[in-house]
N, C-alpha and C positions, 0 to 999 in steps of 0.2 A: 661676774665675780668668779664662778666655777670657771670659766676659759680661764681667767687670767692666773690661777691657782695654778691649774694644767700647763697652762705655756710657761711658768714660773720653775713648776716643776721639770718638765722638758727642757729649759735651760739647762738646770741642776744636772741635771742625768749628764747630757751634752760634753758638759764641764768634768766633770768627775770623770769619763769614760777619758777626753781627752788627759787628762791629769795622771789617769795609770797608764794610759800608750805612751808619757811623755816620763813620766818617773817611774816608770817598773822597774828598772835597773838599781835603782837605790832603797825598792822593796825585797829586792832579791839578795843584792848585794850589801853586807854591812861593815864595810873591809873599814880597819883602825892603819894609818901610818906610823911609819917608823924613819927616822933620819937614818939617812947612810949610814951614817959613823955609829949609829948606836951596837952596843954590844952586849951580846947574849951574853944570860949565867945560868949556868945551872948547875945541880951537881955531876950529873952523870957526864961521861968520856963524848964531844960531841965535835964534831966542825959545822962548820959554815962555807956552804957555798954557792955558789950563784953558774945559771947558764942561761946561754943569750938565746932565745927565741930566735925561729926564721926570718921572724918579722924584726930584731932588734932588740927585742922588751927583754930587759934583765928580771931572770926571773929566783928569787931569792929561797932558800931550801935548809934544814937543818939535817945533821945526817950524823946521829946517835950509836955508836958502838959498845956493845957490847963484850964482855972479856973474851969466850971463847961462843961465838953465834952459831947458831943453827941457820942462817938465812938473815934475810930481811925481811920489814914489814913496810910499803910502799904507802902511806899512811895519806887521804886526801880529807881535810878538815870541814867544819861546815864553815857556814856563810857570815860566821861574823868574827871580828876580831884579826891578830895575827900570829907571827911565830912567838912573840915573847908569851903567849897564853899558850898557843896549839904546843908549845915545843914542853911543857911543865905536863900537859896532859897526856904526849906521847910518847916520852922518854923513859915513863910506868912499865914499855911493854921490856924493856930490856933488864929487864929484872928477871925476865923470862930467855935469858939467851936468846934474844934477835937482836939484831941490828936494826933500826927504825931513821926512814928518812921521810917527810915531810916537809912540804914546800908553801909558800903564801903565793895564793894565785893572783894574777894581775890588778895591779891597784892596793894590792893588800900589803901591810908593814914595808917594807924594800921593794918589791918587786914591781916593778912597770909595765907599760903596756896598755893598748886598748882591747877593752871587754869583748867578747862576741863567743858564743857555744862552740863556733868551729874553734876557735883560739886554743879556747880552754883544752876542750878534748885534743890538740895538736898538740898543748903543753903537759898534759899529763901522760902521751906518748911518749914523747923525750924526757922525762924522769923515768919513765920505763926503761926505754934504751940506756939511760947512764947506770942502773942499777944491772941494767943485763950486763953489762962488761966488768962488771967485778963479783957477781955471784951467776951460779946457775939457777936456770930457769924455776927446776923444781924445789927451787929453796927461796923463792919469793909469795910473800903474800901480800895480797892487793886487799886493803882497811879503809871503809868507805864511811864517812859520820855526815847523816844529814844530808847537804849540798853533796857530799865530797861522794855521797853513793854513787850520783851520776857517773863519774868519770871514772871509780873504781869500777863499773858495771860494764862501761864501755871497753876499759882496756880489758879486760876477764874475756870477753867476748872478741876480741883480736889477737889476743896472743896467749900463754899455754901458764900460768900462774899455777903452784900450789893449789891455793885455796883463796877465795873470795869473800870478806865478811863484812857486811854492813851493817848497822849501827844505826837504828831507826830510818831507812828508806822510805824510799816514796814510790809510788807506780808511774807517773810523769810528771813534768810541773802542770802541765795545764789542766789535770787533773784536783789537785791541791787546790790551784787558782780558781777553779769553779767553786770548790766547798768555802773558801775563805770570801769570794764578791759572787755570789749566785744569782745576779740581779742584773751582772754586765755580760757581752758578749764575748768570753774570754777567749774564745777558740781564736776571734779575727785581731785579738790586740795582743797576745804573750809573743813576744819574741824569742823568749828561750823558753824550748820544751821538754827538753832533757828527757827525751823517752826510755826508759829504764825499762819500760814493759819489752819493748824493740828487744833491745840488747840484750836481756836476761836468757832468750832464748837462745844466745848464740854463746853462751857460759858454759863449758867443758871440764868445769874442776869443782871441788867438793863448796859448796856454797853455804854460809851461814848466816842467820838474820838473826838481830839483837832488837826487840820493840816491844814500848811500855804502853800498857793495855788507859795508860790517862795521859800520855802525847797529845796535848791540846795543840803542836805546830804543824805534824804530820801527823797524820789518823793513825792510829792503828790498824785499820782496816785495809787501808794504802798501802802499806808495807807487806799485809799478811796477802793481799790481790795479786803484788809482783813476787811473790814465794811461790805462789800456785802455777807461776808460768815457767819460773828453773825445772830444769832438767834432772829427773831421779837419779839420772845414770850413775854421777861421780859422785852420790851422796849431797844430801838438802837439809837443812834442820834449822827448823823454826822456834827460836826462844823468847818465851814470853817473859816479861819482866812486870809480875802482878804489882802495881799501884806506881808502876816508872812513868815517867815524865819525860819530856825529850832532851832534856839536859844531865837528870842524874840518874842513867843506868847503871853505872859502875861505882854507885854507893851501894848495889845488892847483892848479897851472896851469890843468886842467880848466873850474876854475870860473871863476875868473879871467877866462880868454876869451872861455869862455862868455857872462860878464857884460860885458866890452867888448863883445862884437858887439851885443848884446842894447840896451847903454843908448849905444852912439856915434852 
């Protein structure tokens, strides 16, 4: 009876390990569609526009103008939803004289394509370069929420941005992935690792963290381990956001301020 409990058991494991090697991607990824034709509203000054990956994949973007801008804000969202949400939540900053552009990554509202970590980071290079040809360098900032830290973290460390800020980070995914399944062998099953620890060291510009000390999706802890590895030189600063959550930091004064000082 105890074997057969055991080997019952052993299936179970089996199964479940198979089932995250097999569906990780849609624990990762929570992307909402959008029909072509659908059309954004909003109030603020905004276009629409789209650019074709190397690979083919139309990749769909919102791009928020301000009356008279100090720069842009290269804004990468997190992991769930699309523009008709991410575009109400970043169009906030141009209230702040920026320009704000923001894209839905592959699979996500318009935008096509197959998934993969090189993809991603290739495709948030070419929204770099499209904003390099209409502003200067030192008038871009790279806004990273969640998911979207990854790939603000990677471009900061490639090329010469303003300033860096992200928005409850993480230290890697596979690091997340051990605290949320601690029972599987996550090292040999994640296929996306998004190493943020990596990258952070190769970040040359003034860097900033936004993270709620009760974030039950990323630790707090996660966020505050890849703070400890940026670089003092250009300026680092870690804000805590007492009793935030990982969804509503910027219902607190904290951030708020924060973010005036930061973009006035």
């Amino acid at each position: 009876m105890f074997k057969k409990i055991l080997y019952t058991l052993l299936i179970l494991y089996i199964m479940l390990i198979a089932a995250l090697t097999l569906f990780q991607e849609k624990l990762i990824f929570l992307p909402s569609k959008l029909p072509v034709d659908y059309e954004y509203h909003f109030n603020e000054t905004f276009e629409e526009i789209n650019i074709e990956a190397t690979d083919g994949a139309i990749l769909n973007a919102l791009h928020f103008k301000a009356e008279n801008p100090k720069g842009v804000i290269l804004y990468f969202h997190g992991n769930a939803g699309d523009l008709s949400r991410w575009g109400e939540i970043t169009s906030f900053f141009t209230k702040y004289n920026w320009d704000v552009l923001v894209m839905d990554y592959r699979s996500y509202g318009k935008s096509t394509g197959k998934l993969s970590e090189s993809a991603l980071y290739e495709d948030a290079q070419l929204f770099y370069d499209y904003v390099l040809k209409q502003y200067d360098e030192d008038k871009i900032i790279l806004y990273g929420r969640s998911l979207g830290t990854a790939f603000a973290t990677k471009l900061a460390s490639e090329n010469n941005p303003k300033m860096l800020i992200l928005e409850t980070p993480f230290y890697n995914l596979t690091s997340v992935a051990k605290k949320r399944f601690p029972i599987f062998p996550v090292d040999y099953l994640i296929k996306y690792e998004f190493n943020s620890n990596e990258y952070i060291k190769g970040v040359n510009c003034t860097t900033v963290f936004f993270h709620g000390t009760d974030d039950q999706v990323v630790p707090y802890d996660s966020g505050k381990k890849l703070y400890e590895l940026a670089s003092p030189e250009k300026g680092k600063h870690f804000i805590t956001i007492k009793n935030g959550t990982h969804n509503n930091l910027s219902n607190f004064s904290t951030y708020k301020k924060a973010i005036e000082r930061l973009l006035m």
